[in-house]
Structures are given as structure tokens and as C-alpha cells.
N, C-alpha and C positions, 0 to 999 in steps of 0.2 A: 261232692261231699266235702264237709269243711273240714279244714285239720285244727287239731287242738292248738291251743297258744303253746309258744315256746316256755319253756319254764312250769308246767302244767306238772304237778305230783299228785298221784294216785295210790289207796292202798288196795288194794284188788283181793276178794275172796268170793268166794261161788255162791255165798249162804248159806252153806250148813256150819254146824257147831265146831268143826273140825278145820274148817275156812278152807277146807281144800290143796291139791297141788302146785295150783296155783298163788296163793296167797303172798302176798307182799309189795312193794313199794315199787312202784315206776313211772319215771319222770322222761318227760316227754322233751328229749334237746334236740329238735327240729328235723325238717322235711327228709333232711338227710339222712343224721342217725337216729331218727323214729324212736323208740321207745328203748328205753335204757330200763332193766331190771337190778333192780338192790337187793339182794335176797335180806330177808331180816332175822335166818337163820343163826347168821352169823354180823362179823363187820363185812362189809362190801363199799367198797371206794372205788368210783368213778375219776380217774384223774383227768379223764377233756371236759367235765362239767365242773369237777369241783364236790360233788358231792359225795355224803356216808350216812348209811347207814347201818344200823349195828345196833346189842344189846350194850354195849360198852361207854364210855362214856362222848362226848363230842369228839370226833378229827381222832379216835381209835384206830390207829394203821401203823402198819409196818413192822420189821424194819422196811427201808428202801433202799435197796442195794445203788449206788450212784455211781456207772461206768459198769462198764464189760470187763470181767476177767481176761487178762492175755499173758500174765508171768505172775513170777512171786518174788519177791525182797523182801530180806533185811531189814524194814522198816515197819512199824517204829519201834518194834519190840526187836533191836540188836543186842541178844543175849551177851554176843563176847564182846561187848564195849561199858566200861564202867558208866557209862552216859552217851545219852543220843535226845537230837532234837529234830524237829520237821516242820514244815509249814506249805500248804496245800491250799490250792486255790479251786474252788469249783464253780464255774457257772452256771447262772442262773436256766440256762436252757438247761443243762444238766440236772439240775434238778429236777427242773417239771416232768422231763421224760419220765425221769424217774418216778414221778408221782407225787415228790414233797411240795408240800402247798404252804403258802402264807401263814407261822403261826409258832407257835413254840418249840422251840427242838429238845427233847425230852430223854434221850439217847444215841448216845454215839459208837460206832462200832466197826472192826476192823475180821477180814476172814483169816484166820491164823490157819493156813493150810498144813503145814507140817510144826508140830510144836518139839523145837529140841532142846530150850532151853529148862533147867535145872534150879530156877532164880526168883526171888524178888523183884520187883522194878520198882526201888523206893520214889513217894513223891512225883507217880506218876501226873503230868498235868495234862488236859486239855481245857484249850481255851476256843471258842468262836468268834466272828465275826461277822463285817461285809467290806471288800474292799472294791476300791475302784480298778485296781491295778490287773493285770492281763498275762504279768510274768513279773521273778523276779531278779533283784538286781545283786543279788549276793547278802543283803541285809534283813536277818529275819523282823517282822514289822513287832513292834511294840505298843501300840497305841491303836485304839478301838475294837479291843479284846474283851471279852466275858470270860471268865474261869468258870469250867461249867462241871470240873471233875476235878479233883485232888487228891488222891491216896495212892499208898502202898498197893500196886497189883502185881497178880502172879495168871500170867495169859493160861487159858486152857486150846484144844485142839478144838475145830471149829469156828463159827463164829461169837465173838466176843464183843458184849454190849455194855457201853458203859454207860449209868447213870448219872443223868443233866442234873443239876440243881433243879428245881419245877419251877418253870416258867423264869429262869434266870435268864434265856435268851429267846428272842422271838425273830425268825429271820419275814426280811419283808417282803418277799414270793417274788423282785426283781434285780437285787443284787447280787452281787459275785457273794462267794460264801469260804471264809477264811477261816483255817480248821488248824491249828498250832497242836503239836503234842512234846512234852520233852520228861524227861527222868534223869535221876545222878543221882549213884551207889559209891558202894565199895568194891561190890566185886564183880567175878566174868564168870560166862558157862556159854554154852550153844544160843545161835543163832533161831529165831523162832520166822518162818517165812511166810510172808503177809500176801494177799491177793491184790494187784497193780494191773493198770490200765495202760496202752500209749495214749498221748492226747497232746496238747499245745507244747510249746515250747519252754522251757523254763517255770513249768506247773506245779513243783515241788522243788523244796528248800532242804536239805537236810544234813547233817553230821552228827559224826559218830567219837568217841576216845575217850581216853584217860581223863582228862581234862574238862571234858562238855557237864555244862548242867541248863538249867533254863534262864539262866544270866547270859548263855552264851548268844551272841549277835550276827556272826558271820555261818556261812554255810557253801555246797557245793549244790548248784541248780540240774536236775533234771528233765528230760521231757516225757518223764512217765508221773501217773498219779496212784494213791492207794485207794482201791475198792474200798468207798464210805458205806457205811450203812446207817441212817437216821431214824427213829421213831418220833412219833408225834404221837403224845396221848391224851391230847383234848387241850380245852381252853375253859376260859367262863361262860362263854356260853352257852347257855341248856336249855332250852323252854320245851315245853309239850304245847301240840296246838289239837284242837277238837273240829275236823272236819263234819262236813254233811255225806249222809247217807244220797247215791244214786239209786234210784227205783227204778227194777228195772219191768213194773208196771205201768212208766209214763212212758210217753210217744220219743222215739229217737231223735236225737238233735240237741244240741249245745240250751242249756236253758238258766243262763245266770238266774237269781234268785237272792236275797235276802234270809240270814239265816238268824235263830235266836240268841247264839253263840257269836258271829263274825258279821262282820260286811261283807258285799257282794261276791263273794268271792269262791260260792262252792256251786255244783249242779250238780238242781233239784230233779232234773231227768238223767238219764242213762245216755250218753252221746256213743251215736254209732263205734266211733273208736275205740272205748274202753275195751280190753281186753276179755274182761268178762263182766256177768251180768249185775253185780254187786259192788261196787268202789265209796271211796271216801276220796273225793277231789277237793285241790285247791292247789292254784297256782302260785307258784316261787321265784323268788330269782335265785340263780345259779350261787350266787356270793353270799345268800343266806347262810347263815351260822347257825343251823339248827339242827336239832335232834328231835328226828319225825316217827311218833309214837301211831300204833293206832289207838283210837279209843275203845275203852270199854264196855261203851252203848254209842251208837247212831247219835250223832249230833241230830236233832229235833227241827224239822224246817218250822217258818214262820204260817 
């Protein structure tokens, strides 16, 4: 029996009005993991393909929590210091685990596990990056920054999501990923205790005092980091595409075809493999940037 092409996406419904239990989006990422289901109930993100789908708009996901919880500090919200700064490095395999893909970073966000602080954080900043660097050497970096947040915040319990500028920074799904925060007040109250990672060596940049603001340059290196959490809530791109109906009154078997709508690219029979007897096929690549709608009528074969 032949196996579908790799990259192959399918909208599956039984045929009644109702489209069934069945009903929704599955893309075929090879011999291995066989069919990957998207539900379209909701967003559903595939991070070993790359792919989403969802009523929301393009790359709708997260947060994405980056690292495993194992302790909590003081960072970056240290209530009882007039000012505190930080600077975090996270790699790029870290992220994918995580799920964050190629694209614009749209939110930034720290788990405030215990909130004891009483305060303000005037001028809070965050800024991003990509660095090449692996650890650091006591000197917080200043150059190849985006300011992606700017204000007065006052942490809540929980986690706590800050908003990006839109589309002020886009990370490029292979570099290191360089996360700066710093604030400088007037006053002190309680410590607010952040969720932290162990990991590399020298992975976080930080200090705290009377004295610190985001002028400040030097710091004390750690080998722990703080649980990021990132959203990504789309790009420019959006297209709707109009597949072909599968019949599943023709004879089984893969049956390319010419449609009124596309190029060769949908089938006009029912291939053994589909899931069930009624689909809208047409194959993808993985890296396509699209938002996969079904249609509202049967695209029309030739």
C-alpha cells in the first residue's frame, strides 16, 4: 500500500452536516510519526513539525514556559532593593523544546511564585536579543538590544505576562536569545520570588541596590536561569487556501488530479489512508506560514 507524501494536510469529516467526531486537520509527518491531528477546536501547535492550527490568528500559542522549574529568587522583581538588573541567556535548543518557533516575540513573562512585595517597579524595562556568547563575563551587554517593554509595573501572584511592542522583535528560530530586565525607584518593601532553572554556567547576569538602575554595567554571574515564558501571537502571514473534495465513491488509491481552484495538487479519489471517507487534501511543506481554513463548499474538480 503506498504511504502519503510527507507534508500531505488533510481536513477530515464523515459527511454529515455536523462534520462529525472526527472532523479536522491532519498532516501527515512521515512513516514514523504518521498522522499528527490539529484539532481546530481550539489553537493546536505541533512543535516537531512547525505547524498550527487554530481559530486565532497565524503562530496563536503559548505562553511557552523555557526551562524546568527547580527553585525560586529574588530576581527580577527584588522588592527590597531601590533597583535591580539582569541579563539571561537562553539557547536556542531551549527554546524549541520549548516549542518557540521562528517569528515575533509578543510577550514576555516571569512565574511570580510567592508575591511579597508592597510596590511599584518604576521604569520597568525589558529588552531582547541574540547573542553569540555562551556565558557571561561580569559586563552586562549593551548593544543588539530591542526595548520590547517600558513601564511602571506592580507584579501580581502567578504568572505575569508582559506585553512586546507588536512585532518590535522577531527572533530567528537559531540563535542564542538575550532577555535583559532592569528597574530604579525610590523605595523598598518585600522580596517577590520568581521561578529558576539550574543550567549552564554563568547564564544570568544580575544585581541588586541603592544605587543600580539600567545605566548600570557590571553585575554578579550565576549558574541558574529564570523560568521565561514567551508568546507568539502571529505574523503577516494569512492566506485561506480552497482544497478538493475526496469521493469517497471513486476506487481507493492516491489519484493526483487538476483542480478548477489550484494545480495538481489535491485528490480527486479517496486514498486508502485517509482517516475517513470524506477529506479535503493538499500537500505542504512544514515551513509554510499558513492559516488552514476549511472551506465552505467542496472545491469543484475539473
Amino acid at each position: 500500500m503506498a504511504l502519503p507524501p510527507q507534508g500531505l494536510m488533510v481536513y477530515q469529516t464523515d459527511g454529515t452536516t455536523s462534520g462529525g467526531p472526527q472532523t479536522g486537520f491532519r498532516y501527515y509527518a512521515g512513516a514514523l510519526a504518521a498522522w499528527v491531528f490539529l484539532n481546530t477546536s481550539g489553537v493546536s501547535y505541533d512543535p516537531a513539525s512547525g505547524l498550527q492550527v487554530g481559530t486565532g490568528p497565524v503562530g496563536s500559542a503559548g505562553p511557552f514556559a523555557v526551562g524546568t522549574r527547580s527553585a525560586a529568587a529574588a530576581r527580577p522583581f527584588t522588592g527590597s532593593a531601590v533597583g535591580g538588573k539582569q541579563a539571561l541567556i537562553y539557547t536556542a535548543a531551549e527554546l524549541l523544546v520549548a516549542g518557540v518557533r521562528a517569528g515575533p516575540i509578543t510577550g514576555v513573562g516571569f512565574m511570580v511564585e510567592t508575591k511579597l512585595s508592597a510596590r511599584l517597579y518604576p521604569g520597568l524595562t525589558v529588552q531582547l536579543g541574540t547573542t553569540v556568547l555562551t556565558f557571561f563575563v561580569g559586563t552586562f551587554p549593551t548593544t543588539g538590544l530591542t526595548t520590547v517593554f517600558s513601564a511602571s509595573y506592580t507584579t501580581t501572584a502567578g504568572l505575569n505576562i508582559l506585553p512586546c511592542n507588536a512585532g518590535s522583535f522577531v527572533w530567528d528560530g537559531t540563535s542564542s536569545l538575550l532577555v535583559s530586565t532592569c528597574y530604579g525607584g525610590t523605595m523598598t518593601t518585600f522580596d517577590d520570588l520568581v521561578a529558576t532553572f539550574a543550567t549552564g554556567p554563568a547564564t544570568e547576569l544580575s544585581t541588586s541596590g541603592a544605587t543600580v538602575s539600567c545605566a548600570t554595567t557590571t553585575g554578579t554571574r550565576t549558574n541558574v536561569c529564570l523560568v521565561l515564558y514567551l508568546r507568539q501571537d502571529g505574523g503577516s502571514c494569512r492566506r485561506r487556501v480552497r482544497l478538493a473534495r475526496c469521493s469517497p465513491s471513486k476506487p481507493a488509491g492516491p489519484s493526483p488530479s487538476k483542480t478548477r481552484n489550484g494545480p495538481k495538487a489535491a485528490y480527486r479519489s479517496r486514498p486508502r489512508w485517509l482517516p475517513a471517507p470524506w477529506a479535503w487534501a493538499l500537500p505542504i511543506r512544514p515551513t509554510d506560514c499558513t492559516w488552514w481554513a476549511p472551506p465552505t463548499t467542496p472545491a469543484p474538480t475539473a
